[in-house]
C-alpha positions, 0 to 999 in steps of 0.5 A: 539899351539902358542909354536908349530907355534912359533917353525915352523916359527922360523925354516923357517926364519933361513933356508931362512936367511941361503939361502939368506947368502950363496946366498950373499956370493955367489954373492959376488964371482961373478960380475954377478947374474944368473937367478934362483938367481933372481928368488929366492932372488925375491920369498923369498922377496915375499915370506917374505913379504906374511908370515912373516908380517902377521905370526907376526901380528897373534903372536903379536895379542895373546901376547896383548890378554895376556897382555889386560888379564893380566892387567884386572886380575890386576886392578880386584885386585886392586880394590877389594883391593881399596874397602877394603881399604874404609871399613877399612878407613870408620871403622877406622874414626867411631872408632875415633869419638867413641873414642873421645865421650868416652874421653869427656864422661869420662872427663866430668863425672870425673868434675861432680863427685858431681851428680850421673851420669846414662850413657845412649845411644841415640836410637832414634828421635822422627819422628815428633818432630825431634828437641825437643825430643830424645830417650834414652836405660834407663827407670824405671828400671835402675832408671829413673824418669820424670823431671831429667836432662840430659846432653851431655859431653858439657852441659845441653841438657834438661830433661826426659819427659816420662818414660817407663820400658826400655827406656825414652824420654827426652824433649830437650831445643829447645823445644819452642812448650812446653815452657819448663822454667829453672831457670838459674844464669850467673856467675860473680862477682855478680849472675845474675838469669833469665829463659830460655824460649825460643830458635831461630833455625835459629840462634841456641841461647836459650833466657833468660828472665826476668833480672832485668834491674839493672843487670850487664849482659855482653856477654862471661859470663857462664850461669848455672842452678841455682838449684831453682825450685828443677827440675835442680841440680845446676853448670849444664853449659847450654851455653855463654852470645853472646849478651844482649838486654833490655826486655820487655817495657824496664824493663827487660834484654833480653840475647842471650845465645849459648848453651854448648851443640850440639843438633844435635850430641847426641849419648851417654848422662848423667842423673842426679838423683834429690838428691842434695839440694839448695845452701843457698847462690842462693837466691830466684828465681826471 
């Protein structure tokens, strides 16, 4: 339809263009134009001026509906082409950080090729003990047994509490509710034992007790378990010294100690098997 009222028009104006020349070269020959010249240039002006205006709007009308068609079309792709580009970058950023956990995972069990390590995968938090206990994919029958260590690729992040058939829960060392105790030694020129019985949220540190006030205890030592109580392997790192503090009526230190491991950020985890034996050089437990 648009083709067939293009062509009309297109073959009106050249016929009045036509008329207007041979009325110009007309005029051209005379000083003087006739009347039905007048009336003609007058009713093709008018005439130009009622139709052609309006003739264009109308034409110029159905090309902007084609364009405004054209360009939502276009922007309709573009942004189903956006929206994959997110899921794309969203599932890309996931596999890195899987990734990287795999990496530390690797490197860490390739540094602790002394214990016997037991992978598991995170599944779950306990909803009413959020910050104390998690659960794991492995129980009885891969080999699981209460009271094994277990770790992130950074460190020691607590022990297995409940076991069941296919999975186990494991009692985190922020858990100050079950005063869970673990005997540790700072590493130095002379070995420094005390106990982790204690963690402060608001400042995420674990807290050492019970060192002698002879000690020679100072910030930016390793904190590792000692192996004494037969719970713990020993050379397990649970975190850095950040500040020391004299303990209780001043007979006793107190450390402040920032664990190795990130509470917040476990997906996939170590377990340790209890067949190690006490080193002869860690002494007796304080």
């Amino acid at each position: 339809m648009n083709f067939f009222m293009n062509k009309r028009l297109v073959i009106l104006l050249f016929s009045l263009i036509t008329l207007v020349i041979f009325v110009g070269i007309t005029l051209g020959l005379r000083e003087k134009t006739t009347l039905p010249e007048k009336m003609l240039l007058d009713t093709t002006s008018i005439f130009q001026r009622i139709f052609y205006k309006p003739a264009s709007s109308i034409a110029g009308l159905f090309q902007n509906v084609k364009d405004m068609y054209s360009i939502y079309e276009e922007n309709k792709v573009l942004k189903s082409n956006l929206e994959k580009f997110a899921q794309v970058s969203a599932e890309l950023n996931r596999l890195k950080d899987e990734n990287q956990r795999l990496r530390e995972m690797l490197d860490a069990k390739e540094s602790m090729s002394d214990y016997k390590l037991l992978v598991a995968e995170v599944i779950a938090r306990s909803p009413d003990r959020w910050n104390n206990v998690i659960i794991i994919d492995k129980g009885s029958k891969n080999g699981i047994k209460k009271d094994m260590a277990v770790l992130s690729p950074k460190g020691l992040i607590g022990s297995v509490q409940r076991v069941a058939n296919f999975s186990s829960s494991v009692q985190l060392l922020t858990d100050v509710e079950r005063g869970s105790q673990i005997s540790v030694v700072v590493q130095g020129d002379q070995s420094v034992f005390g106990i982790i019985e204690g963690y402060i949220f608001e400042e995420g540190l674990l807290v050492m007790r019970k060192v002698p006030i002879e000690s020679p205890l100072k910030p930016g030592q390793m904190v590792v378990t000692s192996g004494l109580g037969g719970v713990f392997p020993p050379g397990l790192l649970v975190g850095e010294v950040t500040q020391v503090v004299t303990g209780d009526y001043g007979l006793t230190q107190m450390a402040y100690v920032k664990p190795a491991a990130d509470f917040y950020r476990l997906n996939e985890v170590f377990v340790v098997e209890r067949s190690f034996v006490v080193p002869s050089d860690q002494g007796v437990q304080p």
